[in-house]
C-alpha positions as CSV (number, residue, x, y, z in Angstrom):
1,X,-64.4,40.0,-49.5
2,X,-64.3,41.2,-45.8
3,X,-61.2,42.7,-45.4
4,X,-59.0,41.8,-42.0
5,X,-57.0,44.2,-39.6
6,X,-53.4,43.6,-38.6
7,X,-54.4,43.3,-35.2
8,X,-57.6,41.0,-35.9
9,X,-55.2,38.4,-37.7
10,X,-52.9,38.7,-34.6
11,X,-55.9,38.5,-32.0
12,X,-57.1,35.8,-34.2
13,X,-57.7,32.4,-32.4
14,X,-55.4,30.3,-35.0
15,X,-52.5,32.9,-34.4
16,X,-52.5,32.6,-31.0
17,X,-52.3,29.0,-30.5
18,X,-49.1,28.7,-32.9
19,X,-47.9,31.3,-31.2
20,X,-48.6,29.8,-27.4
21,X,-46.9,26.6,-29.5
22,X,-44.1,27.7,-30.7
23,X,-42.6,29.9,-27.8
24,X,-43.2,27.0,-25.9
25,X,-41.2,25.0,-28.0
26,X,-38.5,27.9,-27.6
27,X,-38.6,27.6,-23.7
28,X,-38.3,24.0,-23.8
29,X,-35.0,24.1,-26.1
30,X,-33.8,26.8,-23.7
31,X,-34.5,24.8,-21.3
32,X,-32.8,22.2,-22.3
33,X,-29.6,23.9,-23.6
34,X,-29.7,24.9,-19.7
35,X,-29.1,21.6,-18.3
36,X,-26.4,20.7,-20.7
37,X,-24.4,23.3,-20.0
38,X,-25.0,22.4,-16.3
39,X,-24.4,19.3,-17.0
40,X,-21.1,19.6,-19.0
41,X,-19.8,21.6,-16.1
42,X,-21.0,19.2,-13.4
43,X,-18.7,16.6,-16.1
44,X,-15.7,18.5,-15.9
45,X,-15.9,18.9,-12.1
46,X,-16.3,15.4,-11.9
47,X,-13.1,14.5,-14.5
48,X,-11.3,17.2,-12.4
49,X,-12.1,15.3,-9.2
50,X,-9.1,12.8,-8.2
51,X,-10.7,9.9,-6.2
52,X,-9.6,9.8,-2.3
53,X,-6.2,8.0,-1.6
54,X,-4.7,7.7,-5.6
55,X,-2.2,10.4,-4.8
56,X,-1.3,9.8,-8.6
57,X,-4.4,10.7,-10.2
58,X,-4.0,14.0,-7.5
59,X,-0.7,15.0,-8.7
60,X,-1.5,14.5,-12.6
61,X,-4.6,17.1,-11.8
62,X,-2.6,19.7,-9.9
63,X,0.5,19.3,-12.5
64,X,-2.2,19.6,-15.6
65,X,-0.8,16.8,-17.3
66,X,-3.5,15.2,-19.4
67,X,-4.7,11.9,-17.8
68,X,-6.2,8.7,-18.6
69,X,-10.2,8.4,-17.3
70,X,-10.3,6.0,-14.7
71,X,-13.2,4.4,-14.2
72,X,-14.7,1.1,-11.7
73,X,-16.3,-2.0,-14.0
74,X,-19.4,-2.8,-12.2
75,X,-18.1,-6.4,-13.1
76,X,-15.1,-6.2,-11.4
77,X,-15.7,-7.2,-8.2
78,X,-17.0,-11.0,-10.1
79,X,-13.9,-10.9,-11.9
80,X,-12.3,-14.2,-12.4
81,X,-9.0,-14.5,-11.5
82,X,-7.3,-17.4,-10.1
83,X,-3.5,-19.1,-10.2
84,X,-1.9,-21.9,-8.5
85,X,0.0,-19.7,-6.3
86,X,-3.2,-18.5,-4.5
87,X,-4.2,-19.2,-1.0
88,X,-7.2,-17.1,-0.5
89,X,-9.2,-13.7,-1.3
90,X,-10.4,-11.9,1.5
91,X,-13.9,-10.1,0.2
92,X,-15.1,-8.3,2.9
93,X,-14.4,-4.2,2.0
94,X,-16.5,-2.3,-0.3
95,X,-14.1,-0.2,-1.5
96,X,-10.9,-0.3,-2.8
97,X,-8.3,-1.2,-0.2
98,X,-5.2,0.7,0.0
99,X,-3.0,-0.6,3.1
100,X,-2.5,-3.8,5.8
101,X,-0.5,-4.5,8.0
102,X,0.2,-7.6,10.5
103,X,0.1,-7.5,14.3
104,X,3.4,-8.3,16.4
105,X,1.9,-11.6,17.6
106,X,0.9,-12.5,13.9
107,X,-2.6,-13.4,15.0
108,X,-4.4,-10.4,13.5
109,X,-4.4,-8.8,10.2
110,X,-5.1,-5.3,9.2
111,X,-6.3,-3.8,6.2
112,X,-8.0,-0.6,5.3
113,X,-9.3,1.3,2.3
114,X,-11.4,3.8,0.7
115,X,-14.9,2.5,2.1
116,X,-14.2,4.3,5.6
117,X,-13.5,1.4,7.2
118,X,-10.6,-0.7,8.7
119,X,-11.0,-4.5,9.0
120,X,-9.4,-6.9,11.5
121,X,-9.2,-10.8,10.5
122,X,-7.8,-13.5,12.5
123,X,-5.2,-14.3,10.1
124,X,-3.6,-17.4,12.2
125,X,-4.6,-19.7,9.5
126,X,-4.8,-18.3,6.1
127,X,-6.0,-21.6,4.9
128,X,-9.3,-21.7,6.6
129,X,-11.5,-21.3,4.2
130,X,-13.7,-18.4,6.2
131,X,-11.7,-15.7,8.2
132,X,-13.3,-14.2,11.3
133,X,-13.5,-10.3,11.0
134,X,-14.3,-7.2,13.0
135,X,-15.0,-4.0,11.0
136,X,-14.3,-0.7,12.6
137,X,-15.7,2.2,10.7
138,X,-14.1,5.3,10.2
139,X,-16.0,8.5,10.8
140,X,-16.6,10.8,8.1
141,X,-13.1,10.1,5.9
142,X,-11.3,7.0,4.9
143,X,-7.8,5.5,6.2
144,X,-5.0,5.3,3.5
145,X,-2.7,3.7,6.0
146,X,-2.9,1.1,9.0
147,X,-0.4,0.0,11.4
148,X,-0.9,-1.7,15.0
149,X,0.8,-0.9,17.9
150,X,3.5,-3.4,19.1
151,X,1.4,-5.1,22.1
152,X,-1.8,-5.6,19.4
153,X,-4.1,-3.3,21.7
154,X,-4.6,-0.8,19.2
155,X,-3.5,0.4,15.8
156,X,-3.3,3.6,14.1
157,X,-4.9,4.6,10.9
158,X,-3.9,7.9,8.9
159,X,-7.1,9.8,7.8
160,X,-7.0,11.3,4.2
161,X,-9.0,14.3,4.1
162,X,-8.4,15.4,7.4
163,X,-4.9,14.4,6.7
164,X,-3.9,13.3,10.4
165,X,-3.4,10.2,12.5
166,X,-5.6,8.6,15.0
167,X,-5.6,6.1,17.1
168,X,-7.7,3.3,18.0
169,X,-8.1,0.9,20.8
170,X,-9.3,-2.4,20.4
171,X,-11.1,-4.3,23.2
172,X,-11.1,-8.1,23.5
173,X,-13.9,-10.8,24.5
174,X,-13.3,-13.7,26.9
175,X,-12.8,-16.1,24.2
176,X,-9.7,-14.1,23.2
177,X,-11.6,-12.6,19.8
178,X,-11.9,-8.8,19.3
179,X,-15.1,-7.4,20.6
180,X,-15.2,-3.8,20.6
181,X,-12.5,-0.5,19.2
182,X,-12.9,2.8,19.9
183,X,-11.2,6.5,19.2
184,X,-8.5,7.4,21.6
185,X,-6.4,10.2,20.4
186,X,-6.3,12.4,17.2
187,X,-2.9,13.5,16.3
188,X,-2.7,17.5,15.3
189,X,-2.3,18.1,11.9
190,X,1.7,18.4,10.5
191,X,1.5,17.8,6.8
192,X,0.6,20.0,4.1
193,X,0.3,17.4,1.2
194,X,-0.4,13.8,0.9
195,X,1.1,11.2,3.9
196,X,3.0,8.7,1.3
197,X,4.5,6.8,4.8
198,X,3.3,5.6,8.1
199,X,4.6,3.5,10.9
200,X,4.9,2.9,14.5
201,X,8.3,1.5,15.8
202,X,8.4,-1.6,17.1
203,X,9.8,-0.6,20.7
204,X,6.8,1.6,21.1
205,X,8.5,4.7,21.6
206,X,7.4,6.5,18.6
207,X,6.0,6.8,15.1
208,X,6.6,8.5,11.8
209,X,4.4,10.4,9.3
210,X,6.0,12.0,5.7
211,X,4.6,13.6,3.0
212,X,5.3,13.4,-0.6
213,X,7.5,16.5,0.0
214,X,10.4,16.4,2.2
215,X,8.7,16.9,5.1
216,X,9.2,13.5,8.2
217,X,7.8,14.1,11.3
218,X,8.9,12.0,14.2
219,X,6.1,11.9,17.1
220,X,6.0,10.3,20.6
221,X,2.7,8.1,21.3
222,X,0.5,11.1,22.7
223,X,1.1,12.8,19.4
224,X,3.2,15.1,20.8
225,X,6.3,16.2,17.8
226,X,9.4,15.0,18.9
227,X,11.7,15.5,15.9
228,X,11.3,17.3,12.3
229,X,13.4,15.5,9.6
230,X,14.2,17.2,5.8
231,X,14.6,14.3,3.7
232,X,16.1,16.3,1.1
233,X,14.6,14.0,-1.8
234,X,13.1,16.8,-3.7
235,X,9.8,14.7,-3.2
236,X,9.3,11.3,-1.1
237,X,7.5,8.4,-2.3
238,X,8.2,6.1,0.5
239,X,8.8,6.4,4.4
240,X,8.9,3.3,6.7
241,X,10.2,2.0,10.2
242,X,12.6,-1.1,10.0
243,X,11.1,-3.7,12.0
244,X,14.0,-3.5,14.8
245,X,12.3,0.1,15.5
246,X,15.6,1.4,15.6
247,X,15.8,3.6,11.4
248,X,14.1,5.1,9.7
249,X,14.4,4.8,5.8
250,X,12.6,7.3,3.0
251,X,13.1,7.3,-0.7
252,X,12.5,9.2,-3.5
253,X,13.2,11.3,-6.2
254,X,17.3,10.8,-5.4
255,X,19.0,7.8,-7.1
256,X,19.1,6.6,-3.1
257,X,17.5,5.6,0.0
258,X,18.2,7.7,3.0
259,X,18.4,6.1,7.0
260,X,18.3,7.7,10.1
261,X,18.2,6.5,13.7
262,X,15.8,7.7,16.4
263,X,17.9,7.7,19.4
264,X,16.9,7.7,22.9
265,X,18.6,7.7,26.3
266,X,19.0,4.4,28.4
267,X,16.6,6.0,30.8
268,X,14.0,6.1,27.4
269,X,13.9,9.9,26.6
270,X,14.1,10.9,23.2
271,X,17.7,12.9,22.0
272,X,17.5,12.9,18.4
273,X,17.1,11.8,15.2
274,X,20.4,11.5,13.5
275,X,21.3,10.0,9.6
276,X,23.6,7.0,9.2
277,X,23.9,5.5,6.2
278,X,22.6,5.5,2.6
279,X,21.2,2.8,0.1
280,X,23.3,3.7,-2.9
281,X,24.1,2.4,-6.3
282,X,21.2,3.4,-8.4
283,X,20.9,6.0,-11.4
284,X,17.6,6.8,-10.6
285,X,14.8,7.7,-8.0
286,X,13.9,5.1,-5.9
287,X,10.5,3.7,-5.3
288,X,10.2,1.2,-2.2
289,X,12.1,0.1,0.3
290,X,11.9,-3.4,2.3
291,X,13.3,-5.1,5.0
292,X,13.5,-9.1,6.5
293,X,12.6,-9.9,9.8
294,X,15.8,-8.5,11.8
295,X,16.4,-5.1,9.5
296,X,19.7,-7.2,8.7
297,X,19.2,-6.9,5.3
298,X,17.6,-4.0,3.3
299,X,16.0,-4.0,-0.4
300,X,15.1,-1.3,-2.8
301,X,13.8,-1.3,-5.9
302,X,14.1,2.0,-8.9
303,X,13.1,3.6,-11.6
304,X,16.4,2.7,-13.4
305,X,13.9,-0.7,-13.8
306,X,16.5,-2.5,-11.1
307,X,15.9,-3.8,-7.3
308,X,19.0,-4.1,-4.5
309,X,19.2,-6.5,-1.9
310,X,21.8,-4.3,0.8
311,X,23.3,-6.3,4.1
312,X,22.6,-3.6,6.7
313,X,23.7,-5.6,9.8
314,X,27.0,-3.2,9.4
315,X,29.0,-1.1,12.1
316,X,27.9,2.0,11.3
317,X,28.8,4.3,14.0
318,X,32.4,3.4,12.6
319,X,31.6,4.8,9.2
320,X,31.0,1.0,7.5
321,X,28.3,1.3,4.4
322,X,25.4,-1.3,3.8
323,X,26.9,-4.2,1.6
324,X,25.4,-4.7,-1.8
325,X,24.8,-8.2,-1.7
326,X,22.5,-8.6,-5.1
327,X,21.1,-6.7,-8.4
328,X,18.5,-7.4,-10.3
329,X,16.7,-6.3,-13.2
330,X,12.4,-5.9,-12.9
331,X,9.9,-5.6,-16.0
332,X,8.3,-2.8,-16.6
333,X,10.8,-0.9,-15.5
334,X,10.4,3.1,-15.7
335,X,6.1,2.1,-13.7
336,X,6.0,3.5,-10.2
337,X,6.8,-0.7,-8.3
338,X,6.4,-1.6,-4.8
339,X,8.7,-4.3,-2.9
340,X,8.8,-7.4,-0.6
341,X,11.7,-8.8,1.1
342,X,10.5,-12.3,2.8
343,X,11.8,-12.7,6.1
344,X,14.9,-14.6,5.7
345,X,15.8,-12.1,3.1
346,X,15.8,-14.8,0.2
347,X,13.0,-13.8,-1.7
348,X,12.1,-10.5,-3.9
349,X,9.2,-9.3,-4.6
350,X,7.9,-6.6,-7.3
351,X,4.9,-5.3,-7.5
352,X,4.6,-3.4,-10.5
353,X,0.7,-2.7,-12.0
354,X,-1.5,-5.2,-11.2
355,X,1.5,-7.8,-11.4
356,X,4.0,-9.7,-9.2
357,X,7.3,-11.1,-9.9
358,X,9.0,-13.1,-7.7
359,X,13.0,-13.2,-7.6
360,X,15.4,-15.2,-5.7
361,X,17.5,-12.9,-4.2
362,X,20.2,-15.5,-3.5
363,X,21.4,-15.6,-7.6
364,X,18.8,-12.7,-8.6
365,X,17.1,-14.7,-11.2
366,X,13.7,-13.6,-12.2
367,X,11.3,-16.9,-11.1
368,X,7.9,-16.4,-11.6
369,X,5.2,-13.7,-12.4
370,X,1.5,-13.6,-12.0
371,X,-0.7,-11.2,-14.0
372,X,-3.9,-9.4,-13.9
373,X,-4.2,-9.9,-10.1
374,X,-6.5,-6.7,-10.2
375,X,-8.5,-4.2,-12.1
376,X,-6.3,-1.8,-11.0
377,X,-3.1,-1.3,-9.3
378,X,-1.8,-3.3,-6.2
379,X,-1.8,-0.9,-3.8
380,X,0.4,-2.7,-1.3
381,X,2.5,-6.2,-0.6
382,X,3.7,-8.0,2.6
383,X,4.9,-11.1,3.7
384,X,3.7,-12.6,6.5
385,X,6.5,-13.5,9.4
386,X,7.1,-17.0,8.6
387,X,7.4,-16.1,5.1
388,X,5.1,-18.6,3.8
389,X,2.4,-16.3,2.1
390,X,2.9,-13.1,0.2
391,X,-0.6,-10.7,1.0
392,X,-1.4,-8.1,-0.9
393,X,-4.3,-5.6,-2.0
394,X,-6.2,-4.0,-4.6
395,X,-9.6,-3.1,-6.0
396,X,-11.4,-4.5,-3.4
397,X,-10.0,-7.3,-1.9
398,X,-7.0,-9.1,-0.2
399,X,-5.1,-11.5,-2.0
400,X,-3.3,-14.4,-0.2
401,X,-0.2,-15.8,-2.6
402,X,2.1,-18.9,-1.4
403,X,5.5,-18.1,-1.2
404,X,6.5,-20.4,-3.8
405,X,9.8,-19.6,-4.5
406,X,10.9,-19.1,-1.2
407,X,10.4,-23.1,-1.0
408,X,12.2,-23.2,-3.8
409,X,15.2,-21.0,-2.6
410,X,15.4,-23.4,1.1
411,X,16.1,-26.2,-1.4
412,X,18.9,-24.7,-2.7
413,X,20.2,-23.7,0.8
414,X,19.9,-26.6,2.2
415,X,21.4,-28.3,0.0
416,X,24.4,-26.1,0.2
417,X,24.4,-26.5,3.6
418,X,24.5,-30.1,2.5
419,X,28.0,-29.9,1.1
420,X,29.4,-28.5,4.0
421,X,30.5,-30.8,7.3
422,X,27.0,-31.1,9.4
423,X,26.2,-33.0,12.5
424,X,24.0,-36.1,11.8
425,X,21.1,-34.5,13.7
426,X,21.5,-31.2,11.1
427,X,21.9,-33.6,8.0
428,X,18.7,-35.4,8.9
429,X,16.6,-32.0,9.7
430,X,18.0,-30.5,6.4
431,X,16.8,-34.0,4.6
432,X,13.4,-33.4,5.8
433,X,13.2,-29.8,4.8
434,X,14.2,-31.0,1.1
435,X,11.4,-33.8,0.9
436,X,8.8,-31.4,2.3
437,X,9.8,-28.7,0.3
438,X,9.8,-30.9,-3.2
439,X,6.3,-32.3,-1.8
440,X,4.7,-28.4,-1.5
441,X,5.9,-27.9,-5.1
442,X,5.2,-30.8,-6.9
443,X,1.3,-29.9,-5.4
444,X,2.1,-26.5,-7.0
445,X,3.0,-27.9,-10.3
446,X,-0.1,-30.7,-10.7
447,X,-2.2,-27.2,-10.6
């Protein structure tokens, strides 16, 4: 028998092709191995990441805090959801929307949201079953708030990443419908951390940014700082401006609800920025803050799983504190809630989730609640001035809600009203209010 070398068997044709096998098989496991690791870290980026405007998801990341996966259902924006109580659904974003707001006039509605864009809808008729709307896109970031200005020329949009306000003016066409917006003015940056409030007074003189700090920054219309403002909540969860235009209210981690008022001179110069009152009476942090139509009347709602309806229409400047006028208790108490006060001041809303209770804040009782409005979370509520429809928005859309128990709570007025000595003229208007009222609701019902 021939006898073999070492280095013939290893030269050997057979040798070489198991060999050119398997270290191929060894580079492709290599490979492989590579892109999973890459892939695992390209994962945990991605679960780090906190998706632009949930300033909840952003804290649970800094703080480390272990946190439930959030994730969008490709099926959620053909989910089917429907109630008695609604009007409408406004379709048009393609992101989740975040914040509206309604123009002075009432004519236009705002809303905005995480697809970079704002959208204006003629909102005279929420019953029509199409809405005209305009869509002004935002360049290279998303709005997480929207407010217009007082004569409905313009509105103002805070940006998220860039963490800043702009403004925007809006152009109309002959037949009275907007036609065109563009960028006027970007506001310097002020704020460190997330903007949790927005708002432009009502007399045009100024507007209001705050962080989730304690940080309020009072600003004149060119975005020039007039005022600096420590809340002293610890951290803030809401800032707004009452619709008078005269205080500003923030809340947060305090058991109360802090007010200041902007002042100015008769001649229209700004002096300061001064506190006046306080919305007391809870044991814990407070969440929201609302208002009716004239800042008469104040609401908050708290962790302590309560909401406060406050008469604010109060002298003040002689040391006299809001009234407490109502208390009630909210579900799901302990859940970061949002609140509505309608117009008049007679109904309460909580939004809490992605559900809405409805309370009469004339005897406090709890009167109805609709579930499972959204995916997610509603991200904001408002009534509309009459106070005939409750708005609100989440995942992608913007609900329309009748007010039903504010019909319900101008019965019961009216006929208390009834009781007392009225002119004949009164009595009869106050008779029709009833019969129209019971004819909204019985439609209600039959649904």
């Amino acid at each position: 028998m021939e006898k073999v070398s070492v280095a013939d068997f290893l030269l050997s044709p057979t040798v070489l092709v198991a060999a050119f096998v398997g270290g191929s098989a060894l580079l492709l496991v290599y490979i492989l191995r590579l892109f999973r690791i890459e892939h695992d870290a390209e994962e945990k980026i991605q679960s780090e990441h906190v998706p632009p405007g949930n300033f909840e998801r952003r804290k649970e990341v800094a703080s480390g805090k272990p946190k439930k996966k959030q994730t969008w259902h490709p099926r959620a924006d053909k989910q089917s959801f429907n109630s008695p109580w609604l009007v409408k659904t406004l379709k048009n974003h393609t992101g989740p929307v975040l914040n509206m707001d309604y123009s002075s006039s009432g004519k236009y509605l705002a809303s905005c949201g995480e697809d970079r864009a704002v959208i204006l809808w003629d909102s005279r008729d929420l019953t029509q079953k199409e809405l005209k709307s305009f869509r002004v896109n935002i360049e290279f970031d998303h709005p997480t708030f929207v407010k217009w200005s007082p004569d409905s020329k313009a509105f103002i949009v805070h940006k998220f990443n860039e963490n800043a306000i702009e403004v925007y003016k809006v152009e109309k066409k002959k037949d009275g419908w907007l036609g065109h917006s563009t960028k006027a003015l970007t506001f310097p940056k002020a704020h460190e951390t997330d903007v949790v409030g927005m708002g432009i007074a009502s007399n045009g003189k100024y507007i209001i940014s705050c962080s989730n700090k304690t940080d309020l920054v009072v600003w004149d219309l060119k975005g020039q700082i007039l005022a600096q403002v420590d809340t002293y909540l610890m951290s803030t969860t809401c800032a707004k401006i009452s619709p008078c235009g005269r205080f500003v209210v923030a809340s947060g981690f305090a058991p109360d609800a802090r007010v200041w008022e902007v002042v100015f001179n008769k001649s229209g110069e700004f002096q300061e920025v001064k506190r006046v009152f306080d919305l007391t009476g809870h044991s814990s942090g407070v969440y929201d803050v609302a208002f009716d139509a004239d800042s008469s009347h104040m609401a908050t709602v708290s962790k302590d799983g309560t909401w406060k309806l406050f008469d604010t229409k109060i002298e003040y400047k002689k040391g006299e504190d809001p009234h407490l006028k109502m208390t009630g208790k909210y579900q799901q108490a302990g859940a970061h809630s949002l609140i509505a006060l309608s117009p008049n001041a007679e109904v309460v809303v909580i939004a809490t989730g992605n559900s809405l209770a409805f309370y009469s804040a004339l005897t406090g009782h709890h009167d109805y609640t609709i579930d499972n409005i959204y995916s997610g979370r509603i991200t904001s509520v408002l009534f509309d001035a009459m106070g005939k429809y409750l708005l609100t928005t989440g995942d992608r859309f913007v609900r329309v809600f009748h007010n039903v128990t504010g019909y319900r709570c101008s019965v019961e007025t009216a006929r208390d009203k009834l009781k007392q000595s009225q002119t004949s003229a009164t009595k009869e208007r106050l008779l029709k209010m009833i019969e129209d009222c019971e004819a909204f609701l019985e439609t209600i019902e039959k649904k």
